[in-house]
Residue, then its C-alpha position, 0 to 999 in steps of 0.5 A: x500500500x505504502x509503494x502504491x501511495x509512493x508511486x503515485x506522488x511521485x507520477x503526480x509530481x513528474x505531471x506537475x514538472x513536466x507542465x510547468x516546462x511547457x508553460x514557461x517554454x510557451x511563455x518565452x515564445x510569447x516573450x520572444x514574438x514581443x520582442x520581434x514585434x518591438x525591434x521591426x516598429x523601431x527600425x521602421 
């Protein structure tokens, strides 16, 4: 019972790691669109 109780955090915890990964990499490709929309309105 414990191993079962062990090996659900543990699968609970790599879900949570590894959403959090595709968040912050599709935030820094939300940042990063920004910054191209500011960089070609200040060479025009």
């Amino acid at each position: 019972m414990k191993r079962m109780v062990a090996l659900m955090m543990v699968s609970l915890f790599s879900i949570a790691v590894l959403s959090g990964c595709n968040t912050v990499a599709g935030a820094g490709k939300d940042v990063q669109k920004a910054g191209e929309k500011v960089e070609g309105a200040a060479k025009r």
